[in-house]
C-alpha positions as CSV (number, residue, x, y, z in Angstrom):
1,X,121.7,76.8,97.5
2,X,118.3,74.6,97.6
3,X,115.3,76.4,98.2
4,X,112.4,75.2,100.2
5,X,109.2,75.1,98.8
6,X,107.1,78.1,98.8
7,X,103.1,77.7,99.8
8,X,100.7,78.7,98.0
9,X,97.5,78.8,99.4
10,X,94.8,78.8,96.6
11,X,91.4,77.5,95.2
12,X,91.2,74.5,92.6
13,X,89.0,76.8,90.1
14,X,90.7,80.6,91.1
15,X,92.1,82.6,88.4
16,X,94.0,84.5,90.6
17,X,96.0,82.1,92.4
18,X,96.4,79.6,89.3
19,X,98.2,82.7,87.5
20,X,100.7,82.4,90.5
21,X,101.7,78.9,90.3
22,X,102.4,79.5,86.6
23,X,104.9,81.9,87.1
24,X,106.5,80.1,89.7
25,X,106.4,77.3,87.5
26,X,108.4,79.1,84.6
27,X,110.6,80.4,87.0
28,X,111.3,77.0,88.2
29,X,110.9,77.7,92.1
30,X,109.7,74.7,93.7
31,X,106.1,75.4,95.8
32,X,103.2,73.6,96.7
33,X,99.5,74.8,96.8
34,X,97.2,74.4,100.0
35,X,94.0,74.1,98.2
36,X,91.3,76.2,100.7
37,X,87.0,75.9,100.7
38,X,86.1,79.1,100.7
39,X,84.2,78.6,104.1
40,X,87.6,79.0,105.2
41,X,89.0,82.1,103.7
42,X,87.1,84.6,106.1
43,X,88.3,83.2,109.4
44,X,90.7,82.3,111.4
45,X,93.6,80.9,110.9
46,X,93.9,82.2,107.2
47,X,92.7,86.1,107.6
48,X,96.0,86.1,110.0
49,X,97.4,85.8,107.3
50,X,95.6,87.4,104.8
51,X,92.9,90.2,106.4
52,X,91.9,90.6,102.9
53,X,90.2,87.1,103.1
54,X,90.9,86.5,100.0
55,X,92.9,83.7,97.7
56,X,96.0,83.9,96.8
57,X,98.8,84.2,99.9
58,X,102.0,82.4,99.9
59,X,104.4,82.0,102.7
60,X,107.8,82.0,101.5
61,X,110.1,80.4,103.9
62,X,112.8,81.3,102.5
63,X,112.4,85.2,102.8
64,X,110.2,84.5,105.7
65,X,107.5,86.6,103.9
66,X,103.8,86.1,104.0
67,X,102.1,88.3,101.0
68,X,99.0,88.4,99.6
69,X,97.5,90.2,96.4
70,X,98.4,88.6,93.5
71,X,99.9,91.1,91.3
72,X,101.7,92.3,94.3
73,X,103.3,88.4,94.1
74,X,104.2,88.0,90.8
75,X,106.4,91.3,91.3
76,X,107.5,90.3,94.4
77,X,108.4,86.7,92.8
78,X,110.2,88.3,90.0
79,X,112.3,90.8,91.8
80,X,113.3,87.9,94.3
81,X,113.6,84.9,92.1
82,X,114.3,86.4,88.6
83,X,117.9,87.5,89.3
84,X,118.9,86.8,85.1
85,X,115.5,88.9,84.3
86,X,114.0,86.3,81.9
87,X,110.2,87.7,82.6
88,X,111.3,90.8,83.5
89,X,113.2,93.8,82.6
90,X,116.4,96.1,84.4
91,X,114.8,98.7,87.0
92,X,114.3,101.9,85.4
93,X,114.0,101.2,81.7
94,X,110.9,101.7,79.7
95,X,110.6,98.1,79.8
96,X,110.4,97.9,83.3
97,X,107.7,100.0,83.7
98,X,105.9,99.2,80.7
99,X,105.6,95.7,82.3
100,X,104.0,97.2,85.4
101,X,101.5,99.0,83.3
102,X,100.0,95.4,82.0
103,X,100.2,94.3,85.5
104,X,98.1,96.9,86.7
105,X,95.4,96.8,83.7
106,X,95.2,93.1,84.4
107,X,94.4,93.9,88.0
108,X,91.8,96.7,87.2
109,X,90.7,95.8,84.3
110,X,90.6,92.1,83.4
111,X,91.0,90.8,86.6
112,X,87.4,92.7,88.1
113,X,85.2,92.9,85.3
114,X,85.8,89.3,84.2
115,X,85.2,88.0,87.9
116,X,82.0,90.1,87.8
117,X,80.7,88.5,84.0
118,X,81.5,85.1,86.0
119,X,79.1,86.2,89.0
120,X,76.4,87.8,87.2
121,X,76.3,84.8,84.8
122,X,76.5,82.3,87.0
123,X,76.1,83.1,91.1
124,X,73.8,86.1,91.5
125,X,70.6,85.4,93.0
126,X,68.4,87.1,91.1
127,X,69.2,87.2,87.3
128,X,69.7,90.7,86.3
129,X,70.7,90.6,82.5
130,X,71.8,94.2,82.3
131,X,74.6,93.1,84.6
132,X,75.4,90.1,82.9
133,X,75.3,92.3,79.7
134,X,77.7,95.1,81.1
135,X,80.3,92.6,82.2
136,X,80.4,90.6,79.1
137,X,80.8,93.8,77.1
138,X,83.7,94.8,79.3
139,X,85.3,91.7,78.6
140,X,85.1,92.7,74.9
141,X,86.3,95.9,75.9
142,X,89.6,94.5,77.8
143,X,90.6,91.4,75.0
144,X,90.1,94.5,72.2
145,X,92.7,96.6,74.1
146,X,95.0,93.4,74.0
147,X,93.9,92.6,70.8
148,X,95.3,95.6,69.4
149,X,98.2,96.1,71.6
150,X,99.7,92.7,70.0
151,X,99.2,93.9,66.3
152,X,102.2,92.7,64.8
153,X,104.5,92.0,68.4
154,X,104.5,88.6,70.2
155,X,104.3,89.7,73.3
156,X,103.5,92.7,75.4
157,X,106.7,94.4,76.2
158,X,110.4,94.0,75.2
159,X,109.8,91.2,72.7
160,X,110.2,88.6,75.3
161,X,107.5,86.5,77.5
162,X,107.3,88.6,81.3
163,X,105.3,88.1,84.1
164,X,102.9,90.5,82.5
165,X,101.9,88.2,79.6
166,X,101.4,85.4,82.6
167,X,99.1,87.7,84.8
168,X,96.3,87.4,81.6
169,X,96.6,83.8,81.4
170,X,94.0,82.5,83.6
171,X,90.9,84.7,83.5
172,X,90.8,84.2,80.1
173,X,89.9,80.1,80.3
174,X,86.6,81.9,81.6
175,X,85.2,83.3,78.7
176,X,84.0,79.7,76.4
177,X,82.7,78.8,80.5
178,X,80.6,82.0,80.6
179,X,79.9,83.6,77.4
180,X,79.4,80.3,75.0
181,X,79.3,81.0,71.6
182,X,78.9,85.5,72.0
183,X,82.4,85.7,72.0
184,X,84.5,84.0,68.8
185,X,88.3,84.7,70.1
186,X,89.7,82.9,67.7
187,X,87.9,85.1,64.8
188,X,87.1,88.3,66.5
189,X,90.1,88.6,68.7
190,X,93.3,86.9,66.5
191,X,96.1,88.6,67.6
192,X,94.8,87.7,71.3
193,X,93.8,84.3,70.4
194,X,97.4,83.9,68.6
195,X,99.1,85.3,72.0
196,X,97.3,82.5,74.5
197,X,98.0,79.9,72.1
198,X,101.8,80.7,72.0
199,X,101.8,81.3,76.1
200,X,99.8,77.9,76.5
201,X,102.2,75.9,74.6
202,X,105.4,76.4,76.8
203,X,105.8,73.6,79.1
204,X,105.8,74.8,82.5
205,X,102.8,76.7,81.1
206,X,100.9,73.5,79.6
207,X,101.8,71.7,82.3
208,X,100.5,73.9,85.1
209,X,97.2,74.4,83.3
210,X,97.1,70.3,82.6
211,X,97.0,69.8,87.0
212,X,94.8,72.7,86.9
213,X,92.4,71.1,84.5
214,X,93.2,67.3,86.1
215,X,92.1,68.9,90.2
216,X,89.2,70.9,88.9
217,X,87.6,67.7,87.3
218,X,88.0,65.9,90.5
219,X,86.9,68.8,92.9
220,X,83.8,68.6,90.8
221,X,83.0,65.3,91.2
C-alpha cells in the first residue's frame, strides 16, 4: 500500500520540527513540510490545529491524525511507521523504555535550556549576561551527561541508531551559532562529537540537514 504524504508544518531555522523530518526521512515515509512565519503560528487557522501555537504539527492523512509536540511525534511516528523496529525497540523491554528516557531528557533538558542560550544570546531585549551565562553552562551540563553516557557505546540504547539518538540531532547545530569558540566539542566533548559525526553521515540524515542548510541560506537572503 502507497502512503500519502504526511505534512509537516515547520520553520526553515526550528530545531524542533527539523528533528521530525529526519526521522521521517530514515524511516522513509514520504512527507512534505509547510514552512510557517511565525506571525502565523498564534492565530487562526494553525492554533486549530495546534492550541499550543507552536512549530511542529503534522497532519497525517493516512491515520487521519493531527499531533503536535514533537517528542510526542517521533513516538507516534515510530510506533505507526516502524513496524520492523529499526529505531526502536519491542514494547516492554529495557530497551524500550530506555529509549523513552532520552526522549524525555532531550525534551526537558536539551530541548529548553538550549532554546533559552539561543534567546538570551541573541533575541532578548535587554542583554542580561547572567542569563546568557546560565544557559550556556546548562548546555555544558546536558552534552557532559551525553558525553559520558556514550563512553565506549555508539549509540544510546540497544547498540543500534533509535529515534532517541535523532531527537539530539538538531539543537546541537546551535552551539558554534551561539557560543563561538566557549565551547570546543570536538575536544571537550569527544565521545559526543564522535556520536553527531557518525548520526550526520547516514544519508537520509546528511541529506535532510543538506535542504535544511540549502532553505535557511535562502530564507536569509
Amino acid at each position: 500500500m502507497s502512503l500519502q504524504p504526511i505534512k509537516l508544518y515547520g520553520h526553515a531555522n526550528g530545531p524542533n520540527p527539523w528533528k521530525v523530518a529526519l526521522l521521517l526521512s530514515e524511516l522513509g515515509v514520504p512527507h512534505e513540510i509547510d514552512f510557517m512565519q511565525m506571525t502565523e503560528v498564534k492565530k487562526e487557522p494553525y492554533i486549530l490545529k495546534n492550541p499550543n501555537g507552536r512549530l511542529p504539527t503534522i497532519e497525517d492523512p493516512n491515520t487521519g491524525i493531527v499531533l503536535w509536540e514533537s517528542g510526542a511525534i517521533l513516538e507516534y511516528l515510530v510506533e505507526t511507521y516502524d513496524k520492523e523496529r529499526k529505531f526502536s525497540f519491542e514494547p516492554g523491554t529495557h530497551e524500550y523504555f530506555h529509549t523513552k528516557q532520552w526522549l524525555h531528557f532531550q525534551m526537558s533538558g536539551q530541548g529548553p535550556y538550549f532554546g533559552q542560550a539561543v534567546w538570551f544570546s541573541l533575541y532578548h531585549p535587554e542583554k542580561i549576561e547572567s542569563a546568557r551565562v546560565r544557559y550556556i553552562n546548562e548546555i555544558r551540563r546536558v552534552s557532559e551527561v551525553l558525553n559520558t553516557a556514550l563512553a565506549g557505546r555508539e549509540w544510546l540504547v540497544g547498540g543500534k541508531f533509535t529515534y532517541a539518538d535523532v531527537a539530539f540531532i538538531t539543537w546541537f547545530g546551535v552551539i558554534p551559532w551561539i557560543t563561538g569558540d566557549e565551547i570546543d566539542m570536538e575536544k571537550d566533548l569527544p565521545n559526543l562529537y564522535a556520536w553527531l559525526q557518525r548520526m550526520k553521515a547516514r544519508p537520509a540524515i546528511a541529506e535532510t540537514l543538506k535542504r535544511k542548510e540549502e532553505i535557511n541560506a535562502k530564507e536569509s537572503k
